[in-house]
C-alpha positions as CSV (number, residue, x, y, z in Angstrom):
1,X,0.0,0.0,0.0
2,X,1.3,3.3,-1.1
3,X,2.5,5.6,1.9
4,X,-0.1,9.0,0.8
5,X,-0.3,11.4,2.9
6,X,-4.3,11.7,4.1
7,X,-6.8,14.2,5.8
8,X,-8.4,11.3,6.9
9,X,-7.3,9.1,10.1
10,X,-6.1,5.7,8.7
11,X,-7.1,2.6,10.6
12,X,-5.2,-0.2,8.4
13,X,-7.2,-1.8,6.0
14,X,-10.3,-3.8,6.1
15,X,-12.4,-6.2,4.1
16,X,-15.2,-4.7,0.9
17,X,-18.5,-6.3,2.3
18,X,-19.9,-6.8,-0.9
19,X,-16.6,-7.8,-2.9
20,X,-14.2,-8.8,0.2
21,X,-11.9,-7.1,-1.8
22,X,-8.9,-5.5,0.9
23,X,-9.5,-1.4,0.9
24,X,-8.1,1.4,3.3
25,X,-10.1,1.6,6.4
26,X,-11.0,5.3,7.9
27,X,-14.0,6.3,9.2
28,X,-16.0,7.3,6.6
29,X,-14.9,3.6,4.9
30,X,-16.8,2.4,7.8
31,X,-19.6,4.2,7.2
32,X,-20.1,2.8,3.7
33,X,-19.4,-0.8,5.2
34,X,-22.2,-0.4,7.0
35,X,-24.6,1.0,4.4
36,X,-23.7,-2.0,2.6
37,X,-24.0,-4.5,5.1
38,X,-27.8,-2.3,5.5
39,X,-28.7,-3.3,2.1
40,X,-28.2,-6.6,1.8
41,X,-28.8,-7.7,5.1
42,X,-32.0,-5.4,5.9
43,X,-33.0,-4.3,2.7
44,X,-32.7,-7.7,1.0
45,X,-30.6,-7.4,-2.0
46,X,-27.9,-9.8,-3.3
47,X,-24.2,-8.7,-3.2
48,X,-23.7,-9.7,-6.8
49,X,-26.9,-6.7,-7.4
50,X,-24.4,-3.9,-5.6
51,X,-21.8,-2.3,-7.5
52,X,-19.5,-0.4,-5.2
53,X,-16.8,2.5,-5.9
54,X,-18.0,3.4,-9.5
55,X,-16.6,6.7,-10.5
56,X,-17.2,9.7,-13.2
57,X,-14.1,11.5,-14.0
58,X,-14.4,15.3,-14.9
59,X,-11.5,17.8,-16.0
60,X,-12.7,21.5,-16.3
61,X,-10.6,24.7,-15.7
62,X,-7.8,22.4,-15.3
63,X,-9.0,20.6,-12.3
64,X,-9.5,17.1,-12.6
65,X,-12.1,15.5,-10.0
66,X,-12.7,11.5,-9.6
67,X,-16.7,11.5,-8.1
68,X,-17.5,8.3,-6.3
69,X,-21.2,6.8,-6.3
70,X,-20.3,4.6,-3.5
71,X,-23.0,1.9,-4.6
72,X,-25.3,1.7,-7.4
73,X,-28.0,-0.8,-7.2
74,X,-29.0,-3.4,-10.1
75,X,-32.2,-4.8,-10.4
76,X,-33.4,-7.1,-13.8
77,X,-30.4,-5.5,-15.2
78,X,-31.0,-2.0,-14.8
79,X,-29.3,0.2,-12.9
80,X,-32.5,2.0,-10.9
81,X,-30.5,3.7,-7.5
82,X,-27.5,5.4,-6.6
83,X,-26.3,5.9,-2.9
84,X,-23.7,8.4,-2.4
85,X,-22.6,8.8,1.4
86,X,-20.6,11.9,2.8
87,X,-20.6,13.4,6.3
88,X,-22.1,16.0,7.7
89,X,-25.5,18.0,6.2
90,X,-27.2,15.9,3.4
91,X,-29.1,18.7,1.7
92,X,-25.4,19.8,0.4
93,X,-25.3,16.6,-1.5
94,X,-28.5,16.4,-3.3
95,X,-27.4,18.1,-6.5
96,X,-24.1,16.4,-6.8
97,X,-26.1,13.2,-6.2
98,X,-28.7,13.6,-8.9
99,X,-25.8,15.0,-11.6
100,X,-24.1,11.6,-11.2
101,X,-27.1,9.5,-11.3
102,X,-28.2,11.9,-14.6
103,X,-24.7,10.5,-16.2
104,X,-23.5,7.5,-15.1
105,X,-25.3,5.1,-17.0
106,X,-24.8,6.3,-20.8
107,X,-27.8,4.4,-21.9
108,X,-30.0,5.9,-19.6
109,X,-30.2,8.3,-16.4
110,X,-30.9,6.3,-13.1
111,X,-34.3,7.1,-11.6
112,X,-33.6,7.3,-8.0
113,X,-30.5,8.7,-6.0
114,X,-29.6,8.5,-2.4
115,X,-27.5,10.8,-0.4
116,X,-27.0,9.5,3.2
117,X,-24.7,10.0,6.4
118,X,-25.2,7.0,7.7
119,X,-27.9,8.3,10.4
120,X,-30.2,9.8,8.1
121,X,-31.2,9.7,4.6
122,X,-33.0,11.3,1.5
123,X,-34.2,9.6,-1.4
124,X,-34.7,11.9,-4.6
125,X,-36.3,11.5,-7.7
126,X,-33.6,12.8,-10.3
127,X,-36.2,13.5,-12.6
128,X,-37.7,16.0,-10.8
129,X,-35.0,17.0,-8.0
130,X,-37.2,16.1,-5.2
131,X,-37.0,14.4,-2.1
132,X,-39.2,11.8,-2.2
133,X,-38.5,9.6,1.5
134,X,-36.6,10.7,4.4
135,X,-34.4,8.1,6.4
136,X,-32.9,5.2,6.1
137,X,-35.6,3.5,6.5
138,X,-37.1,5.0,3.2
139,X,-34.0,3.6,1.1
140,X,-36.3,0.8,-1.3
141,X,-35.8,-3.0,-0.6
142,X,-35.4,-5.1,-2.7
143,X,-39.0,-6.4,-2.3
144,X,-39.9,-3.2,-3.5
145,X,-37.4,-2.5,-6.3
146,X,-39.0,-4.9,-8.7
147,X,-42.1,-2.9,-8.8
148,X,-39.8,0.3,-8.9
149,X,-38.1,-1.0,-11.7
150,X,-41.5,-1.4,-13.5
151,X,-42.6,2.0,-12.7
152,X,-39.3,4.2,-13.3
153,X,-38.6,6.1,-16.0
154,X,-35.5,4.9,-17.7
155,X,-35.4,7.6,-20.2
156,X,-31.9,8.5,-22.6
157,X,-30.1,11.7,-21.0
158,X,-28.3,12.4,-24.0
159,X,-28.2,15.7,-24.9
160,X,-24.6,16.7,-25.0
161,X,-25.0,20.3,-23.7
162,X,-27.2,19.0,-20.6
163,X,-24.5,16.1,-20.1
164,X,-21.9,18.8,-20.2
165,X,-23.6,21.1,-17.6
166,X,-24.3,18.1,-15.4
167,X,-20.5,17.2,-15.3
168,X,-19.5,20.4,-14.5
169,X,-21.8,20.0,-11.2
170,X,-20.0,17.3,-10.3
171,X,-16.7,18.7,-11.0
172,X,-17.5,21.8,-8.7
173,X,-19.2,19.9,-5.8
174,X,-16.9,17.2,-5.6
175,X,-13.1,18.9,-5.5
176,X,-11.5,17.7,-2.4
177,X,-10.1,20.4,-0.6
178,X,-8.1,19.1,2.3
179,X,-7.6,21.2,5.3
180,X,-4.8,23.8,4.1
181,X,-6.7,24.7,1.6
182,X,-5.3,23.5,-1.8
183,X,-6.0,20.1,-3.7
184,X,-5.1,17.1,-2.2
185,X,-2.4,15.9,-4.6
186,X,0.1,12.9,-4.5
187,X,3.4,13.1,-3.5
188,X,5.3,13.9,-6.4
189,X,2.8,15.3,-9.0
190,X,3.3,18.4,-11.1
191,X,1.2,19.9,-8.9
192,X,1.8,18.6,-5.1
């Protein structure tokens, strides 16, 4: 593992619940272990119908930004939710939450994003922008998410200038400024 120097406390490393895969363990890693182990062992769904750690890459103004969708859930083979974890307030994350689900799937934009902490929740329609459930407990099972699947929109989001603008939300939101001030960079690039 690569000695990098972090803003975030560094336990070791632990185990991915859903891919067992060995990760960095902090405290917000622990977080999204346990919204994992929330959906599949609460909520119902199958490991192999989480995808964890996608990202969307973004470069504008010079400034590159990796955004994480921490999971994205997979139901009859469509990609229907997004949950996107961060601490602190969660209305701060709604737009950067809907912008990711609007472009991650090229075929189509995802119906239903979640922003969470880990002690509370919102659920938003990223068709409309709305918040739609409040809480974890709001986050669908998988009992419902066949019926959800049915229901949703599933609709192209392929207008390049839309796309464009979307991205650009994502590339603002999601900069990771660590405590100095500047980017967080790795030791030894151009611009660390």
């Amino acid at each position: 593992m690569a000695d990098i120097p972090s803003h975030h406390y560094i336990y070791g490393t632990c185990s991915d619940y859903i891919t067992g895969e060995t990760i960095v363990d902090t405290d917000d890693e622990r977080c999204r272990q346990e919204l994992a182990r929330i959906l599949v062992e609460e909520k119902g769904y199958g490991k192999e119908e989480l995808d964890p750690r996608l990202s969307i890459e973004t470069l504008y103004c010079g400034q590159f930004v990796a955004s994480s969708i921490d999971i994205t859930v997979c139901v009859a083979g469509k990609r229907f939710m997004i949950l996107r974890f961060a601490p602190g307030s969660l209305v701060t994350r709604e737009r950067s939450a809907i912008a990711a689900a609007r472009v991650l799937e090229p075929a189509y934009q995802i119906p239903l994003a979640v922003v969470t902490n880990c002690k509370d929740a919102e659920v938003l329609d990223t068709y409309t922008g709305k918040v739609i459930g409040q809480g974890l407990d709001a986050i669908p099972g998988r009992k419902e998410a066949d019926g959800l699947v049915q229901r949703l929109r599933f609709e192209p989001f392929d207008d390049k200038i839309r796309i464009d603008r979307e991205k650009r939300i994502l590339n603002a939101y999601d900069i990771e400024v660590c405590c100095v001030g500047g980017p967080c960079a790795l030791p030894g690039a151009p611009e660390g």
